[in-house]
C-alpha positions as a Markdown table, in Angstrom:
| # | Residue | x | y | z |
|---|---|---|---|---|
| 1 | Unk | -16.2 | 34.3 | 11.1 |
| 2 | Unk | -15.5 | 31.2 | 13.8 |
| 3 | Unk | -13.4 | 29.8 | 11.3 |
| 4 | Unk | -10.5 | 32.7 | 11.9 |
| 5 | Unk | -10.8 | 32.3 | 15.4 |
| 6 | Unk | -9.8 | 29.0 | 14.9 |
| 7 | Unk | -7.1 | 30.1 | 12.9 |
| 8 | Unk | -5.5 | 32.5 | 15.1 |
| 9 | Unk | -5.9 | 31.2 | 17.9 |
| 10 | Unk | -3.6 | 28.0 | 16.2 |
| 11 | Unk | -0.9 | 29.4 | 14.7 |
| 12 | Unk | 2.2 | 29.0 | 16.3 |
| 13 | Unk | 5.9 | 29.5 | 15.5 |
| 14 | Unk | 7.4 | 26.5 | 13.8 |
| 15 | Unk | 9.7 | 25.9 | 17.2 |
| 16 | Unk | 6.3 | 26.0 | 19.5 |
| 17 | Unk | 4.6 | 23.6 | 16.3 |
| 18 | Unk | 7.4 | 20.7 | 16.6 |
| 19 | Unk | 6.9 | 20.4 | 20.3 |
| 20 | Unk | 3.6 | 18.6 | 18.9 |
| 21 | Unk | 6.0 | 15.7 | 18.0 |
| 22 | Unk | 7.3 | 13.3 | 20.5 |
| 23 | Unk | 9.8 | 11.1 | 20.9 |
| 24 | Unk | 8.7 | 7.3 | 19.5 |
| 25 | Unk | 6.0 | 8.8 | 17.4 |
| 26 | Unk | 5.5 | 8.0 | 13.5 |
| 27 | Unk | 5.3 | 11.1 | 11.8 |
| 28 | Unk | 4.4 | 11.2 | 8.0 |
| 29 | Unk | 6.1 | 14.5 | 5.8 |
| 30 | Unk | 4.6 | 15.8 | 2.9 |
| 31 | Unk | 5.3 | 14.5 | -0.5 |
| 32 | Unk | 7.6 | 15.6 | -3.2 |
| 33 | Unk | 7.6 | 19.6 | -3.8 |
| 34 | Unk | 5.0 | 19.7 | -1.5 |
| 35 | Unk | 7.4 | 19.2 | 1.6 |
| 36 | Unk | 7.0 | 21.3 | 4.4 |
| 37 | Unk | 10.5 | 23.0 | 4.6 |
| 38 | Unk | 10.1 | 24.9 | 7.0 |
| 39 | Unk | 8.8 | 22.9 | 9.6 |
| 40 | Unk | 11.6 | 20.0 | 8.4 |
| 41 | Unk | 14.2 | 22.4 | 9.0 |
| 42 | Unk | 13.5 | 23.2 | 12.4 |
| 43 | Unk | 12.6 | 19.3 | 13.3 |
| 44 | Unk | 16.5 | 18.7 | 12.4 |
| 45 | Unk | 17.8 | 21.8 | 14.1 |
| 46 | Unk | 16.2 | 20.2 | 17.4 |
| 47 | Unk | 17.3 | 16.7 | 16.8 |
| 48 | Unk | 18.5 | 16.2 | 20.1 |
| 49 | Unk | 15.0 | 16.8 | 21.6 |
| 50 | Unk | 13.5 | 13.5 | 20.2 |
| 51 | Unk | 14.8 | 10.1 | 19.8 |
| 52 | Unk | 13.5 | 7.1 | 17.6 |
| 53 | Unk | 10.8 | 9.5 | 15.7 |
| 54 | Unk | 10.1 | 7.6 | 12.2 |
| 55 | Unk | 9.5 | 10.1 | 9.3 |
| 56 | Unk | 7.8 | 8.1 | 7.0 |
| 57 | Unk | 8.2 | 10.1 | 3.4 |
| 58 | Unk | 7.6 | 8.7 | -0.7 |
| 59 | Unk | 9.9 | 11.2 | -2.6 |
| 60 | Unk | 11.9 | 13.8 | -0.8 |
| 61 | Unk | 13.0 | 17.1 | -2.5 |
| 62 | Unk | 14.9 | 20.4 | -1.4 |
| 63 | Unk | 16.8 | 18.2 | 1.4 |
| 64 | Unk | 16.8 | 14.8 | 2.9 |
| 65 | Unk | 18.1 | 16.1 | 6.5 |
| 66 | Unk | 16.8 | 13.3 | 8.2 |
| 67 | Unk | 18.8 | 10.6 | 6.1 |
| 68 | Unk | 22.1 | 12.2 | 7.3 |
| 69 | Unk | 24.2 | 10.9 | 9.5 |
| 70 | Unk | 23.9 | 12.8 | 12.4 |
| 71 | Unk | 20.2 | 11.9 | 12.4 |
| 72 | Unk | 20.9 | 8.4 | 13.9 |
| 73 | Unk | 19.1 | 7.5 | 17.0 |
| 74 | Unk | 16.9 | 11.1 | 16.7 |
| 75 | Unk | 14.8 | 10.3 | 14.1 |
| 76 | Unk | 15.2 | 7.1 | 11.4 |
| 77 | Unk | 13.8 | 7.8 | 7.9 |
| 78 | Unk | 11.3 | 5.3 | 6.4 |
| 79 | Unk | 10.8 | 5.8 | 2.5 |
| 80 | Unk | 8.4 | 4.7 | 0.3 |
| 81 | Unk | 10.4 | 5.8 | -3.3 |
| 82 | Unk | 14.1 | 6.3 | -2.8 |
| 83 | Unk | 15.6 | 9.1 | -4.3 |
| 84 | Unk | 18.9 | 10.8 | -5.1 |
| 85 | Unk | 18.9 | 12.1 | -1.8 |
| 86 | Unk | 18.2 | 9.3 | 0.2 |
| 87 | Unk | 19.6 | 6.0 | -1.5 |
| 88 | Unk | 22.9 | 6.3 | 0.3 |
| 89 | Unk | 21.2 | 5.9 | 3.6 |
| 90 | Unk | 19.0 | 3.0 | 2.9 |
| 91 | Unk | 22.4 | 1.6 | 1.2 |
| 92 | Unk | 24.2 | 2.2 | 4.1 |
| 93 | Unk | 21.5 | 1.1 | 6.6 |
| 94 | Unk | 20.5 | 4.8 | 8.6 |
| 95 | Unk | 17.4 | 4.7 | 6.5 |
| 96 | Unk | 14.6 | 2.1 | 5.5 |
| 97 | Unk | 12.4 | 1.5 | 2.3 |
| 98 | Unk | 9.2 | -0.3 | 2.4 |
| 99 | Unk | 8.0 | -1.6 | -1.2 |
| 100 | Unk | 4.5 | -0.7 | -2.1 |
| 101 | Unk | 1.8 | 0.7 | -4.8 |
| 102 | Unk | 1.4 | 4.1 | -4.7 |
| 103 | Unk | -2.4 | 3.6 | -4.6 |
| 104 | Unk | -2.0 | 1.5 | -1.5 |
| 105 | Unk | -0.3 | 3.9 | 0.6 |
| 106 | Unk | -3.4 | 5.3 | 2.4 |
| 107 | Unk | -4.7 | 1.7 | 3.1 |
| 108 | Unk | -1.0 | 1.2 | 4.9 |
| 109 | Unk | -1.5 | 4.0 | 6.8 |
| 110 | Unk | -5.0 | 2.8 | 7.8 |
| 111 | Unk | -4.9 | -0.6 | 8.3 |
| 112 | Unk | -0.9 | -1.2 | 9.3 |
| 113 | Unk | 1.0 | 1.7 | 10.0 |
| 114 | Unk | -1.2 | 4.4 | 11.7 |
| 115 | Unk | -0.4 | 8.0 | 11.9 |
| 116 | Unk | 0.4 | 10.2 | 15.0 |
| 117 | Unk | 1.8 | 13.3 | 13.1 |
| 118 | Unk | 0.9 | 14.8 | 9.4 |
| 119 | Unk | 3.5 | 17.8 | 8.9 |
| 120 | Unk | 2.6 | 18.9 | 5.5 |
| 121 | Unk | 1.9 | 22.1 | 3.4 |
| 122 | Unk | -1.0 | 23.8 | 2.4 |
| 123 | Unk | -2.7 | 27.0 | 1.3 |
| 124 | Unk | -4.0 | 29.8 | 3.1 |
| 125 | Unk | -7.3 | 29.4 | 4.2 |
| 126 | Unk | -10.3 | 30.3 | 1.6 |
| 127 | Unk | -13.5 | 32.6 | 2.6 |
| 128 | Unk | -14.9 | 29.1 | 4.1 |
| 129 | Unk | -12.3 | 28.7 | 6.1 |
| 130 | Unk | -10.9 | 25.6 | 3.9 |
| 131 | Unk | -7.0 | 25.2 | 3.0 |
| 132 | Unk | -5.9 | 23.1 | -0.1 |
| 133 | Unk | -3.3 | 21.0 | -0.5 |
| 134 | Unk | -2.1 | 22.3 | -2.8 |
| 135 | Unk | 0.8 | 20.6 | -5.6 |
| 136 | Unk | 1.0 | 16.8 | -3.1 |
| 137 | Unk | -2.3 | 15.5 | -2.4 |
| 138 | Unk | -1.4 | 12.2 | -2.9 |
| 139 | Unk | -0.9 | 10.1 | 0.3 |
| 140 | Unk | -0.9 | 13.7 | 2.2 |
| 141 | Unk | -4.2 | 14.7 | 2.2 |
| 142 | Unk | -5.5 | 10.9 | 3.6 |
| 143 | Unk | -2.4 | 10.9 | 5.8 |
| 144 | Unk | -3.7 | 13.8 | 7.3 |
| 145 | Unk | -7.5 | 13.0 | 7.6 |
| 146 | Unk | -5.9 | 10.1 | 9.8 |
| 147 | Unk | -3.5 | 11.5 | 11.5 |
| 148 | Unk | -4.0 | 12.2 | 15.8 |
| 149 | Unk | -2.3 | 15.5 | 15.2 |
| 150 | Unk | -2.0 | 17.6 | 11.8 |
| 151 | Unk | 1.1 | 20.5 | 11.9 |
| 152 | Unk | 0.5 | 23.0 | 8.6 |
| 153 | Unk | 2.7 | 25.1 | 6.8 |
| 154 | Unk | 0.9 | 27.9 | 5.5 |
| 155 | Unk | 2.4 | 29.0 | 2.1 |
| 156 | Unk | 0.3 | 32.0 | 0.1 |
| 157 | Unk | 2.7 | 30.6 | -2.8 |
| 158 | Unk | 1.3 | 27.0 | -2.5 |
| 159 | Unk | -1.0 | 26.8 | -5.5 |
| 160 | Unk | -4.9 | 26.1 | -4.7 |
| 161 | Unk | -6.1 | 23.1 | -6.2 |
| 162 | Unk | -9.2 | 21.8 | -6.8 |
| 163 | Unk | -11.3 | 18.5 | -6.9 |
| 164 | Unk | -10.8 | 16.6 | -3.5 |
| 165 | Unk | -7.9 | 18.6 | -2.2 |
| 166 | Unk | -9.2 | 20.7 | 1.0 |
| 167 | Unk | -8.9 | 20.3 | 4.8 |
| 168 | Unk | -10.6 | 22.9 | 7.1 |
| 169 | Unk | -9.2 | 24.9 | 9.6 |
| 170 | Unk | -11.0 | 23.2 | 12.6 |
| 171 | Unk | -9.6 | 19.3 | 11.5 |
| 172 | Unk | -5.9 | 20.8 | 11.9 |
| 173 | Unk | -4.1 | 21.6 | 15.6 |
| 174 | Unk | -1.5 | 24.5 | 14.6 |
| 175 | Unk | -0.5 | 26.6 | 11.9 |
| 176 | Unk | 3.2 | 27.5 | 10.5 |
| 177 | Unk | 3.0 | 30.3 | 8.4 |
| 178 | Unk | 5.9 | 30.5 | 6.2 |
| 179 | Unk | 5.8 | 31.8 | 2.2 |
| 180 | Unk | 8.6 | 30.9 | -0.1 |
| 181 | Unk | 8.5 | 29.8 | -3.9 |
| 182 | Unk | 7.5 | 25.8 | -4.2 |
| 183 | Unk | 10.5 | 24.3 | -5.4 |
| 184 | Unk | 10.6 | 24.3 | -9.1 |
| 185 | Unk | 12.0 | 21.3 | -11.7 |
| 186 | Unk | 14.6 | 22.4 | -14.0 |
| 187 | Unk | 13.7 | 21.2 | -17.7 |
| 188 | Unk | 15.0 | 17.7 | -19.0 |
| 189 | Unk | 17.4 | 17.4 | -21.1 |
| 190 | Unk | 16.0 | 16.1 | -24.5 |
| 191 | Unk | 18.5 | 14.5 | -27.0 |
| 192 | Unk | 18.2 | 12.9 | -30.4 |
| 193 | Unk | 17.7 | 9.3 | -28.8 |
| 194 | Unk | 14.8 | 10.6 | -26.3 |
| 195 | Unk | 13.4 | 12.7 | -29.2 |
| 196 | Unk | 13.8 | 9.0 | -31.7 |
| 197 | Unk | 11.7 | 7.2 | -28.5 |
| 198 | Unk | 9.0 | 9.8 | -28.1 |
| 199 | Unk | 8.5 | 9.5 | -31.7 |
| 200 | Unk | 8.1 | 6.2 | -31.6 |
| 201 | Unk | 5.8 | 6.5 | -28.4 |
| 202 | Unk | 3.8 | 8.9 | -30.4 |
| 203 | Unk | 2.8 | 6.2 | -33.2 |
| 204 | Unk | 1.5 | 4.2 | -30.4 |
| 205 | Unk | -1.3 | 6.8 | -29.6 |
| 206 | Unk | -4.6 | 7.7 | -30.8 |
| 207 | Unk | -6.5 | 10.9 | -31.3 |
| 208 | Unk | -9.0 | 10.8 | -28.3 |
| 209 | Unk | -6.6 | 8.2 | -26.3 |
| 210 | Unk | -6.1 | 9.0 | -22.4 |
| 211 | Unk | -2.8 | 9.4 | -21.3 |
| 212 | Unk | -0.6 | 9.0 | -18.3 |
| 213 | Unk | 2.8 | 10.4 | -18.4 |
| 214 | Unk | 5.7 | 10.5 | -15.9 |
| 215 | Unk | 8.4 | 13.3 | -15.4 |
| 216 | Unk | 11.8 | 13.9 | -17.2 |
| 217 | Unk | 13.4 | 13.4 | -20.6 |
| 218 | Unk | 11.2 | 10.8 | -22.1 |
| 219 | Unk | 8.0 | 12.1 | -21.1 |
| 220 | Unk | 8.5 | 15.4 | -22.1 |
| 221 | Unk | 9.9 | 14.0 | -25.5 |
| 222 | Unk | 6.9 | 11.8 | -26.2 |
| 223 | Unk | 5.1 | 15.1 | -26.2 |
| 224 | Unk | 7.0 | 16.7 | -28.6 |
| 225 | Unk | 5.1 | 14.4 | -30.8 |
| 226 | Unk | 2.0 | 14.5 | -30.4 |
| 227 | Unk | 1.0 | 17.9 | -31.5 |
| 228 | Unk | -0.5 | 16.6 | -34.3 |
| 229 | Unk | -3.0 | 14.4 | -32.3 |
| 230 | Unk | -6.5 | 15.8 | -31.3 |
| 231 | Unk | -9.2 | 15.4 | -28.3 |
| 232 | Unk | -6.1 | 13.8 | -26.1 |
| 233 | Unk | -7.0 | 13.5 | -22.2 |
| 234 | Unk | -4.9 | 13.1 | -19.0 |
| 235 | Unk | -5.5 | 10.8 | -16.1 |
| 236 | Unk | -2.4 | 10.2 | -14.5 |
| 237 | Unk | -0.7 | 10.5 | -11.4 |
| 238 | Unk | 1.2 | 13.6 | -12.2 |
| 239 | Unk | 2.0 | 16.0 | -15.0 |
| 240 | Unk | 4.7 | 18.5 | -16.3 |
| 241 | Unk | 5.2 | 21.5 | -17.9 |
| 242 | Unk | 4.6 | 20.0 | -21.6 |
| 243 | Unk | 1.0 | 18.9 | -20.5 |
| 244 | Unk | 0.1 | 22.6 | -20.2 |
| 245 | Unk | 1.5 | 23.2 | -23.9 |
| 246 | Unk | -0.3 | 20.8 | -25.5 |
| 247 | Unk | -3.5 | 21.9 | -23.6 |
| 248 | Unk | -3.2 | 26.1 | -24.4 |
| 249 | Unk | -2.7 | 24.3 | -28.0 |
| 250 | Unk | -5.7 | 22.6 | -28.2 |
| 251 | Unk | -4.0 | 18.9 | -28.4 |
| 252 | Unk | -5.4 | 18.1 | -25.1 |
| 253 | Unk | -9.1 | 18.5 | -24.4 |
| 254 | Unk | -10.6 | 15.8 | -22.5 |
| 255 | Unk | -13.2 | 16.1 | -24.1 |
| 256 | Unk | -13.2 | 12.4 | -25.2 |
| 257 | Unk | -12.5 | 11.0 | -21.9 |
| 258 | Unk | -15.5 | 8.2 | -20.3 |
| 259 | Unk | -14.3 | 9.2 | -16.5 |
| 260 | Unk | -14.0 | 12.8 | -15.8 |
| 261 | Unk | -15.0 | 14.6 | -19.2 |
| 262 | Unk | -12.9 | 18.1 | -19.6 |
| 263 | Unk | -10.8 | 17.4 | -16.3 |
| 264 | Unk | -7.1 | 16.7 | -16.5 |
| 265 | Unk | -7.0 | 14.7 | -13.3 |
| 266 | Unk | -3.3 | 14.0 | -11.7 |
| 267 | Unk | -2.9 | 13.2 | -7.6 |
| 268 | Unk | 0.6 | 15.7 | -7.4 |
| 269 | Unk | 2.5 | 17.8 | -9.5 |
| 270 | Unk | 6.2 | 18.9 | -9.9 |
| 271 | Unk | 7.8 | 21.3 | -12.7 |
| 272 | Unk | 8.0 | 25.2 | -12.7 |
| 273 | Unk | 6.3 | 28.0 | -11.7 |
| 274 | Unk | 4.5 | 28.0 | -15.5 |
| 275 | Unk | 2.7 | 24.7 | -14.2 |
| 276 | Unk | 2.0 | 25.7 | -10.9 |
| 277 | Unk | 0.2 | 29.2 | -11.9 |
| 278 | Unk | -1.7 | 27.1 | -14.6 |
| 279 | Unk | -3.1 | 24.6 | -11.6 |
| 280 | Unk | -3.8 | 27.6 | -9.2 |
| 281 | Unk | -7.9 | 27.7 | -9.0 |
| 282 | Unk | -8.3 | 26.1 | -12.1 |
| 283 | Unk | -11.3 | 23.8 | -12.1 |
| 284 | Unk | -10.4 | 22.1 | -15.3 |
| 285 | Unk | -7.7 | 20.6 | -13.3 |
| 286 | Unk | -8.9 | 18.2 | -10.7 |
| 287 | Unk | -6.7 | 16.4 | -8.1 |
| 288 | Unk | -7.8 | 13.8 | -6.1 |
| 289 | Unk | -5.9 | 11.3 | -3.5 |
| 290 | Unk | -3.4 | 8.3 | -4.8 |
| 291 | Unk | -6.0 | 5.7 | -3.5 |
| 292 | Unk | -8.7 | 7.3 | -6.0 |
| 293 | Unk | -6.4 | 8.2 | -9.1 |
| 294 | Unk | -3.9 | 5.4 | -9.5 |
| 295 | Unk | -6.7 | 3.0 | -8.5 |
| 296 | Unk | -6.1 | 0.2 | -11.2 |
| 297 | Unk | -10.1 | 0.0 | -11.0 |
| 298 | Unk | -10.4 | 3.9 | -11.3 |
| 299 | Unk | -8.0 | 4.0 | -14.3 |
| 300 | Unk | -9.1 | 1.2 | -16.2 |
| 301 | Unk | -13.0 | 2.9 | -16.5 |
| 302 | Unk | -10.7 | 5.2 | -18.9 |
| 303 | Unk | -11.8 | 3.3 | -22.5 |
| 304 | Unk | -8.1 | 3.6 | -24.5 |
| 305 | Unk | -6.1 | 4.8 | -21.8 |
| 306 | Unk | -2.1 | 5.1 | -22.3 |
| 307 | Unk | -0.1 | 4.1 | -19.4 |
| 308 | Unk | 4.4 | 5.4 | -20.3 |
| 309 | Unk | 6.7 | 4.2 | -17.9 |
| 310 | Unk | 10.2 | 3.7 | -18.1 |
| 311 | Unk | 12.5 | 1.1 | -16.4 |
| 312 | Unk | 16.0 | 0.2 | -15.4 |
| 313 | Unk | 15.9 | -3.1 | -16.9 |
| 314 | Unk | 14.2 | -5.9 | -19.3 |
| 315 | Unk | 15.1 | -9.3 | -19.5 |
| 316 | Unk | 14.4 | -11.8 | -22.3 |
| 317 | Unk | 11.3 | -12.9 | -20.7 |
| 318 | Unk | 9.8 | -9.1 | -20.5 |
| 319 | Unk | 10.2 | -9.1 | -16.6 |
| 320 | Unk | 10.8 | -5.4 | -15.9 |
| 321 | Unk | 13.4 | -4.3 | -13.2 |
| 322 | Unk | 12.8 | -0.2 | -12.4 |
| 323 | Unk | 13.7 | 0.1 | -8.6 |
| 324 | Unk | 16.8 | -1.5 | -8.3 |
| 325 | Unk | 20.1 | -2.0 | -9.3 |
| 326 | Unk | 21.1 | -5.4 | -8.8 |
| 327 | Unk | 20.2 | -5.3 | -4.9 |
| 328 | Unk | 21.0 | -1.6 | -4.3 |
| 329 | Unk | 17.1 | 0.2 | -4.5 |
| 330 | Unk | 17.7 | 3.5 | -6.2 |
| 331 | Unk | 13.7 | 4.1 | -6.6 |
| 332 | Unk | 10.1 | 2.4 | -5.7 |
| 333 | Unk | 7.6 | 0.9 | -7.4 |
| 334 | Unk | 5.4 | 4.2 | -7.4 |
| 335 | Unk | 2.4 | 4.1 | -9.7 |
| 336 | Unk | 4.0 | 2.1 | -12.5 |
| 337 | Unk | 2.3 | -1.2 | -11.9 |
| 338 | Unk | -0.8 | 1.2 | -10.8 |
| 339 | Unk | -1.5 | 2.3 | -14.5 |
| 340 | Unk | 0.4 | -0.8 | -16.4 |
| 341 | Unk | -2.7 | -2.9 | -14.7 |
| 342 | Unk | -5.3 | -0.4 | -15.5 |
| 343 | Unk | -4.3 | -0.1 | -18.7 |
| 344 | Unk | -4.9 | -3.7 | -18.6 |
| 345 | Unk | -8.3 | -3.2 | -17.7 |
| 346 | Unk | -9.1 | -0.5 | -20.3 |
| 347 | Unk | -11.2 | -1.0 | -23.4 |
| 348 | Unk | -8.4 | -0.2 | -25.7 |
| 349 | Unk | -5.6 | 0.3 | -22.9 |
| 350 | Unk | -1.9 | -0.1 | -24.0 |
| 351 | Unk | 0.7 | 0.5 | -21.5 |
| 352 | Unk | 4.2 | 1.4 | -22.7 |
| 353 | Unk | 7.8 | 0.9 | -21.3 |
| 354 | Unk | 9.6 | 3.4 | -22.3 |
| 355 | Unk | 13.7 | 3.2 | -22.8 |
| 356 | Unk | 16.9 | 4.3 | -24.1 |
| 357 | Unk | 18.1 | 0.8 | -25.5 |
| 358 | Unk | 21.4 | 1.2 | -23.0 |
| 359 | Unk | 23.0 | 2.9 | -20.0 |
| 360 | Unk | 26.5 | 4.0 | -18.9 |
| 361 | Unk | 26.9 | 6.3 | -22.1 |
| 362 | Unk | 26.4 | 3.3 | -24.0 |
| 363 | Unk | 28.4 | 0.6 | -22.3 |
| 364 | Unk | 25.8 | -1.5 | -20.5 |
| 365 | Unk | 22.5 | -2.8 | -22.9 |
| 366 | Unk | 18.9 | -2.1 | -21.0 |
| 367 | Unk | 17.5 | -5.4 | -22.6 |
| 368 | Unk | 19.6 | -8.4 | -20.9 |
| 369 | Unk | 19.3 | -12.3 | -20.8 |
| 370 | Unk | 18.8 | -12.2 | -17.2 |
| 371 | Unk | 18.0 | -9.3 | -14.7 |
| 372 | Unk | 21.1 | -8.4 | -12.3 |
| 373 | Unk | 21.0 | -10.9 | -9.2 |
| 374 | Unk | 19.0 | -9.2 | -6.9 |
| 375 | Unk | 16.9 | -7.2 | -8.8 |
| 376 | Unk | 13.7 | -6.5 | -7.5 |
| 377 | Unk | 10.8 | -7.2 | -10.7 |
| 378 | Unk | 8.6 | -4.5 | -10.6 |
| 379 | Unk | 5.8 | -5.2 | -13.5 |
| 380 | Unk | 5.4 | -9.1 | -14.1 |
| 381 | Unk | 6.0 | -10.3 | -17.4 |
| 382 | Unk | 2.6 | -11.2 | -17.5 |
| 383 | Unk | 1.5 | -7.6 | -17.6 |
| 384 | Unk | 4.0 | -6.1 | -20.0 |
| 385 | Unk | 2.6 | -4.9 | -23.3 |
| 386 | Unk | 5.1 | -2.5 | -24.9 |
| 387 | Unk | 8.3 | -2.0 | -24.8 |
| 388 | Unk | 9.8 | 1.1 | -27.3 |
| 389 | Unk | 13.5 | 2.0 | -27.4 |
| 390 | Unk | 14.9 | 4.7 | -30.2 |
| 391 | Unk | 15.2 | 1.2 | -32.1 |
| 392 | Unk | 11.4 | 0.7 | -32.6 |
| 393 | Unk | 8.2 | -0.9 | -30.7 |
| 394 | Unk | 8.1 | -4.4 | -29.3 |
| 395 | Unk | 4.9 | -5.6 | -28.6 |
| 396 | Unk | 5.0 | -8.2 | -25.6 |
| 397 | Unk | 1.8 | -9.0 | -24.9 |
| 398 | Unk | 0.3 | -12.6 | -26.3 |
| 399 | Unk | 3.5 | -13.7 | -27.7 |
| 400 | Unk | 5.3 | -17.2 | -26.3 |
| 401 | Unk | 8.9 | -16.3 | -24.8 |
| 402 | Unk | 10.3 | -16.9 | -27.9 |
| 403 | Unk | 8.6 | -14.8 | -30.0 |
| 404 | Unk | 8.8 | -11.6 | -27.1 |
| 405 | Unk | 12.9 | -12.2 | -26.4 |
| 406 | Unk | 13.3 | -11.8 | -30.5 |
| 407 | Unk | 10.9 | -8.9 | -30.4 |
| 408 | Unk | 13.3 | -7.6 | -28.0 |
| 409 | Unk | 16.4 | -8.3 | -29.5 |
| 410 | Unk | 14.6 | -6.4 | -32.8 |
| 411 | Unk | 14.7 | -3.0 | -30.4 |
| 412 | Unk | 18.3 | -3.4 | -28.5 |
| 413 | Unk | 21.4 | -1.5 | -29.6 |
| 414 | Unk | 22.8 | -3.1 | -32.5 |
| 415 | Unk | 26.5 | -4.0 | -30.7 |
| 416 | Unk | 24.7 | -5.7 | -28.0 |
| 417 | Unk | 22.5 | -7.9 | -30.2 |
| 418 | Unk | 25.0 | -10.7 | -31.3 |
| 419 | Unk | 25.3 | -11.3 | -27.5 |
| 420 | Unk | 21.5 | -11.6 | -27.1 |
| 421 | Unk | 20.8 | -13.9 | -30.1 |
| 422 | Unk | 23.3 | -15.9 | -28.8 |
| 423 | Unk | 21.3 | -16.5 | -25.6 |
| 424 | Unk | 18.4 | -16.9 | -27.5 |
| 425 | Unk | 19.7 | -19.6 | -29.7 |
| 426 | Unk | 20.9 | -21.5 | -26.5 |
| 427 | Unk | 17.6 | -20.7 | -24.7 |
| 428 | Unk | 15.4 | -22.0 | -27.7 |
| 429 | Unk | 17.6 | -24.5 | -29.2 |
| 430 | Unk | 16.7 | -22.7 | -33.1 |
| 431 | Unk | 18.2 | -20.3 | -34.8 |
| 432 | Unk | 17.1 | -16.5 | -34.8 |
């Protein structure tokens, strides 16, 4: 077949692939646990070959080499979602964030940025000749179609996904092949007040509703409680290891779903080695770019769709702070305000903010008068709807700023309330 000529005749060490990259070019990694290790590795083992290379990444996982240090003047990191590997350089300056949607980031990369290196990770080639993507199509899979120069990581242990997910062998200039296990997400840690928000979550969905669901302790909790629920669907931008549960059990069908009947459609996925076998050449799963599936458009042709988010902080007004601390960025805006605005345009859309009522072991409320200075407000007040702490459901949405800063104080910690109803009695001259 011409196609394995191809391949063969491109694969190349991942020393002789790097030498693709030059010095001043903008060179975008693949996303999340679909970051080509491999190939990042060796472009930090020969740092002193390039200088002022920007490595434009969303959320990095395994390592964030290029954020270090030593890195300075070889290559400068340019994030799109900070993480816990990479705030402490765009604190410290060696690394920079650039706000966006996470729908929007193939349009940046179109119409602003431009692309002269793709280094991501992909599957071995098909009988056609056609690799997937894998687990991070996301902004990877457009990144590449517009890249000058595509570098691949060939994994056999990179799950094949389906949908829009493929590149062939004859769009991409060299092949890395390098198998190792997909980096895996430990379980979250679920405790009584994530289990008392999920429940409280749950009595905000609907049998047949569409969901979208993010990763870690709240998410997974909000499943726990809807196992009584029937004909639920999934459009969201990714999915864990509960979404599989609740499918084998029957909660999740799809079958109710307007856009994409019996397809659980995500953009990337992170969790364990359960999730990723369930993926692998399944064709009730279908993954498609960011710009398609967190399209607000896209996801409001879901009737009753279910946007759950979760947030750093929310003022009195029901602006919501989930990026920053004060003016330190610990995060991104990602695909919250993606999915609060297409629940917006739903037929029966809700979209959910979903908290622990505080932080710091307790010592520091999550509902406040007034955001930290600096704070960066990630979903307007004028598209907040819910917001659910282990305290009940505030509903947001319609109500003056008087009626949504007591609906607020109703689901804060008790021992902070006195100090909001004080505010509130100042801000509204009347008494709570």
């Amino acid at each position: 077949m011409e196609w394995k000529k191809i391949y063969d005749k491109r694969k190349r060490t991942a020393e002789e692939a790097i030498r693709m990259i030059h010095s001043g070019d903008r060179v975008v990694l693949g996303h999340a646990v679909g970051i080509p290790i491999v190939l990042t590795d060796a472009l930090a083992e020969h740092k002193e070959d390039y200088v002022d290379v920007e490595l434009i990444q969303m959320f990095p996982l395994g390592n964030a080499r290029f954020a270090e240090p030593d890195m300075e003047g070889h290559f400068r990191l340019n994030t799109l979602f900070v993480g816990g590997l990479t705030k402490g350089a765009v604190r410290d300056g060696r690394a920079d964030f650039t706000p966006c949607n996470f729908h929007e980031t193939p349009k940046l990369f179109d119409e602003l940025l431009g692309v002269d290196v793709a280094v991501i990770q992909v599957t071995p080639p098909d009988k056609h000749g056609y690799v997937s993507c894998g687990v991070s199509v996301d902004y990877t899979l457009p990144a590449a179609k517009q890249a000058r120069r595509i570098i691949a990581q060939v994994n056999s242990q990179m799950p094949r996904t389906l949908g829009d997910t493929a590149l062939h062998v004859s769009e991409i200039d060299c092949f890395v092949e390098a198998e190792h296990a997909v980096i895996e997400l430990p379980s979250p840690n679920i405790g009584e007040v994530e289990k008392a928000i999920g429940e409280n979550c749950a009595r905000l969905i609907r049998d047949g509703d569409t969901l979208q669901l993010g990763i870690g302790a709240i998410p997974d909790a909000v499943l726990l409680f809807l196992k009584e629920k029937r004909d639920l669907g999934i459009h969201s931008e990714m999915i864990s290891d509960g979404v599989v549960e609740l499918i084998e059990e029957g909660v999740i069908t799809n079958a109710k779903k307007n856009l994409h009947p019996g397809k659980t459609v995500v953009t990337f996925l992170m969790g364990s080695r359960r999730l990723y076998d369930y993926v692998d050449d399944n064709p009730s799963v279908a993954m498609y770019p960011v710009s398609y599936v967190n399209d607000p458009y896209v996801v409001g042709q879901n009737d009753n769709l279910v946007s759950i988010n979760s947030c750093i902080q929310v003022d009195l007004m029901g602006q919501i702070a989930s990026e920053s601390v004060g003016m330190t960025q610990i995060s991104g805006t990602g695909g919250q305000v993606d999915f609060v605005r297409g629940a917006k345009l739903s037929k029966g859309g809700r979209s959910i903010m979903a908290i622990p009522s505080t932080a710091s072991q307790g010592r520091v409320s999550k509902i406040v008068p007034i955001l930290d200075e600096g704070a960066a407000v990630t979903t307007l007040r004028t598209d907040v709807d819910y917001v659910v702490t282990e305290y009940g459901v505030a509903r947001l949405r319609g109500k003056n700023l008087r009626d949504r800063a007591k609906a607020l104080i109703d689901v804060a910690h008790p021992k902070f309330r006195p100090g909001l109803i004080e505010e509130y009695s100042r801000r509204f001259h009347c008494v709570y």
